[in-house]
N, C-alpha and C positions, 0 to 999 in steps of 0.2 A: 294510555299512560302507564297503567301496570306492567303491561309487555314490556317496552320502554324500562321499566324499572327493573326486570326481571334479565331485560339483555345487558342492563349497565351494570348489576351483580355478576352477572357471567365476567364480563369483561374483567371488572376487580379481581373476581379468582383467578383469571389466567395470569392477569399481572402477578400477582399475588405466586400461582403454581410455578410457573415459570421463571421466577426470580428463585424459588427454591429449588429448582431443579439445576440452574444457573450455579447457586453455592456450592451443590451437593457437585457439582463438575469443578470444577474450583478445588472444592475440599481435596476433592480426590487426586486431583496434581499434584494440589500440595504434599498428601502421604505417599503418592508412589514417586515422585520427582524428586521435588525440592526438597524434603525432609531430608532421605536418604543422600542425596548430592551434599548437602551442609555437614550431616556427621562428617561424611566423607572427611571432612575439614578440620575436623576436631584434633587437637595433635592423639589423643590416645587411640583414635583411630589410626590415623599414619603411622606410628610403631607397630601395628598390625600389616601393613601395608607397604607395597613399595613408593608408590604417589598416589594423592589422590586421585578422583576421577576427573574432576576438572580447579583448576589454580582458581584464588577466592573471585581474582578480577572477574576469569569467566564467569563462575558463579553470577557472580552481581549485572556482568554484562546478559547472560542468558535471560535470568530471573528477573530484573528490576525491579521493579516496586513491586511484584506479584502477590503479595502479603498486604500491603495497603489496599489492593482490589479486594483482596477477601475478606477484608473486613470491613470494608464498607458495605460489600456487598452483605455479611451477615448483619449487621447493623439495619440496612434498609430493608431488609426481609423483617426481622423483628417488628420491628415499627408496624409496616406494612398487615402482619399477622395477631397488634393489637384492634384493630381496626373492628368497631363491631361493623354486621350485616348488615344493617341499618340503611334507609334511603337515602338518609342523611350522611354518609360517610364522606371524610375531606381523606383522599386519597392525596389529590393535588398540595397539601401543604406537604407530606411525606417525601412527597417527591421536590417541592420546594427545596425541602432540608438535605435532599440527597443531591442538589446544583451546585451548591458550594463545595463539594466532595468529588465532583467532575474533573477536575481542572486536573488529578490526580491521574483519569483515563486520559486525557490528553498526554502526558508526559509519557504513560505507560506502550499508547498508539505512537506516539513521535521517536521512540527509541526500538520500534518495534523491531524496522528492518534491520539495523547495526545486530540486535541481538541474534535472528535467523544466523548472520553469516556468523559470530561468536562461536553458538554451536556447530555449524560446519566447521569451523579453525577447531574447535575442540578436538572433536571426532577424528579428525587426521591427525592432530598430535598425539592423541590417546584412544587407539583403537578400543580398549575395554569399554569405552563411554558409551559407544554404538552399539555392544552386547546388552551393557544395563538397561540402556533405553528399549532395545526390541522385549528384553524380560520382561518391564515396567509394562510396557505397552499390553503383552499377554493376560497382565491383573486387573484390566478396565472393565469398568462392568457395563461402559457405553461403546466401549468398541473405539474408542479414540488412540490416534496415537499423540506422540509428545508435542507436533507440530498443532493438532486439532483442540491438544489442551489451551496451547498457548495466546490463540486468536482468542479463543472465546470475550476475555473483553471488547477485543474490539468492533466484535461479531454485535458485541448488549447495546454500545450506545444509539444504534442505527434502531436498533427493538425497542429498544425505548423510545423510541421519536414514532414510531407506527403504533404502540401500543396506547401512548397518552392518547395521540390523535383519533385511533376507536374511541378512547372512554369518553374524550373530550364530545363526539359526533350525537353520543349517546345521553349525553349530561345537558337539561332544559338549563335555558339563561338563569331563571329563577333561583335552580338551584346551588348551595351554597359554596361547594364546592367547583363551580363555574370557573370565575376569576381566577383561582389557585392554578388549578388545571391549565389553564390558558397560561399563566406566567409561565410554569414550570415547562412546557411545553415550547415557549416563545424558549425559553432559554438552554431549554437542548438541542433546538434546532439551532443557535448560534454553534453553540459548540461546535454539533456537527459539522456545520460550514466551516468554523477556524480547522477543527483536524483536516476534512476535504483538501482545502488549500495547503497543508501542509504538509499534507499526504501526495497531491501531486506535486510539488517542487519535490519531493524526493525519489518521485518515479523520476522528472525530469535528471536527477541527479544522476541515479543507478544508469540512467539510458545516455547520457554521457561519459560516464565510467569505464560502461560497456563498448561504448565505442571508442573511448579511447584505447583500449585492449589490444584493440584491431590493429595496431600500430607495431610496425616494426622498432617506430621510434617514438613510443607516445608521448602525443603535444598534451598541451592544458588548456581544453577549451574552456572559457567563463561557465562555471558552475549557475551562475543567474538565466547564462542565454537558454530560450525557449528550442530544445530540440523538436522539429519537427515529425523528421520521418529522414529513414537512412536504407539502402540497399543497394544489390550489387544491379550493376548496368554496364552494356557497354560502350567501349570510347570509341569515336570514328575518326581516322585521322585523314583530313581533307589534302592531305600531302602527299600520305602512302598509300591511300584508298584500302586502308585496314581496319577490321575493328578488332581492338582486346579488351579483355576483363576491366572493367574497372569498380569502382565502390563511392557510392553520393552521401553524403552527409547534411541533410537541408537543417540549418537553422531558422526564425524567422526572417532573418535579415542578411542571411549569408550562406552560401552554398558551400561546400567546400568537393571537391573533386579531387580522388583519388585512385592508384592503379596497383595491381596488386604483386608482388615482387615472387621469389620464386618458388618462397615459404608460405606464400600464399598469406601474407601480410602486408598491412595497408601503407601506401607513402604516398604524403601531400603531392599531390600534380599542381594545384592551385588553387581560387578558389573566387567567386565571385560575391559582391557586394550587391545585394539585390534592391535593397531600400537603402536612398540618402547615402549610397556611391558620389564617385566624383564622375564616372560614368555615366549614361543611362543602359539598363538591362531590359533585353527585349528576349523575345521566346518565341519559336517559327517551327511549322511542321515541314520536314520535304520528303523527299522519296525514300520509298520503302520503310515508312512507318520511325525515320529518327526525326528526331526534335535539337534545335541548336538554341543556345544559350549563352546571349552572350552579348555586348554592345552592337548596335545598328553597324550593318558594315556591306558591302557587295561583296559576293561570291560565297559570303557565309567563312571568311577564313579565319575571322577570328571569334571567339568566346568557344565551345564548346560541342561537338555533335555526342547526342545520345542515344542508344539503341537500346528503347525496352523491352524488356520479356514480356511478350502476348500484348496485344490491346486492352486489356484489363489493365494491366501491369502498365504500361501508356497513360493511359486514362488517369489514372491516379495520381501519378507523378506529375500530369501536367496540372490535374486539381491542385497538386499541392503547391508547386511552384506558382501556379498563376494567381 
């Protein structure tokens, strides 16, 4: 039981260490980043100046709530560092008080990616901004740059959900601080799953984006539909006995087939309805390693022949489609 009490004082201190070591990275953004980026704003600085380094919007678009994180986060360290050593310590209501104050990392995680590309748009607008930032970066005493500052919240919520779950492993039922623990606990894990979900519809976004780029003449796929998997393959034409380049685009419920023009960008060929068509879509291997895709048909002449690169590359595609 002592031991036990002596590993679950360990545990408090790391949360405890770590939460300061958290601020004191934080802090330090804040004086070498953001502080300096804000004068920048200030009009009696701009009479010094020809423009600032970046316009208020980027600002607020780079930064977001970055200031709201750091002070909760100094707030929940507080708390945390009134805490006597005691066996008896309720860590778990601290962290209770610090749930309601989450919802705040959510917003800051959810606006994450927009702001990455912000400071890319910055940087090309305003070459100086990419000098300040490599200076800045030179003053860290962790060795981070501006990009390793920026995650860091989003880095804490995931450490938070592994750090309760120690204490919680190490905390007897009896003990008072049980129950706490286990809510606050129950309730970061939600979180994390809302951010997860929200985090992948915006990978699925980016990766529809992306592919739409690829266009000579970029369409609007539905933002909702689940992209799959996309690459280049080629097309076999059962007419000319040719194969050329082409490029797949697998949604869950739709294929879409393209070929690649002379700029080496993508144009709709067509595209197949795989689920709840007015068709049925079938899938068949033949010689020399292509695959056809396409309605039931003899001779193979309509839907599709594919030629993929290596039997790895096969293998996978066919996972995906089938």
């Amino acid at each position: 039981f002592r031991v036990k009490n002596e590993e679950r004082r360990a545990a408090v201190q790391e949360i405890i260490e770590t939460e300061a070591n958290y601020f004191n990275q934080l802090t330090e953004f804040k004086v070498l980043f953001l502080e300096p980026l804000k004068l920048s704003l200030e009009p009696s600085q701009q009479e010094q100046q020809n423009e600032p380094l970046v316009t208020s919007q980027e600002f607020d678009e780079i930064f977001g709530i970055i200031e709201v994180i750091i002070n909760i986060s100094k707030n929940h360290l507080e708390e945390m560092q009134q805490l006597t050593n005691s066996p008896t310590q309720k860590i778990g209501n601290v962290f209770l008080g610090l749930c309601q104050w989450l919802k705040h990392y959510a917003v800051y995680i959810n606006g994450f990616e927009d702001s990455v590309k912000s400071i890319q748009q910055a940087k090309k607008r305003n070459p100086k901004l990419g000098s300040f930032l490599r200076a800045a970066e030179k003053k860290s005493t962790c060795n981070y740059d501006f990009s390793s500052y920026r995650i860091l919240p989003v880095q804490r919520l995931g450490r938070y959900e592994l750090l309760l779950k120690r204490l919680l492993e190490l905390t007897p039922r009896s003990h008072p601080d049980c129950e706490p623990l286990r809510s606050a606990l129950s309730k970061v894990v939600d979180i994390n799953q809302q951010i997860n979900t929200y985090k992948k519809k915006e990978e699925n976004r980016q990766k529809i984006e992306q592919a739409e780029q690829k266009f000579a003449i970029p369409p609007k796929f539905p933002l909702e539909a689940q992209l799959v998997k996309s690459g280049p393959v080629g097309l076999f034409s059962v007419r000319k006995q040719k194969t050329k380049p082409g490029f797949l685009i697998l949604f869950e419920d739709v294929l879409v087939v393209c070929t690649l023009n002379k700029e080496e960008k993508l144009e709709k060929k067509g595209s197949l309805v795989l689920e709840g068509g007015k068709e049925e879509v079938v899938m068949e291997e033949g010689k020399e390693g292509m695959v056809r895709v396409g309605p039931p048909g003899k001779g193979g002449e309509k839907g599709y022949w594919f030629v993929f690169e290596g039997s790895h590359g096969k293998k996978a595609w066919i996972k995906s489609l089938g």
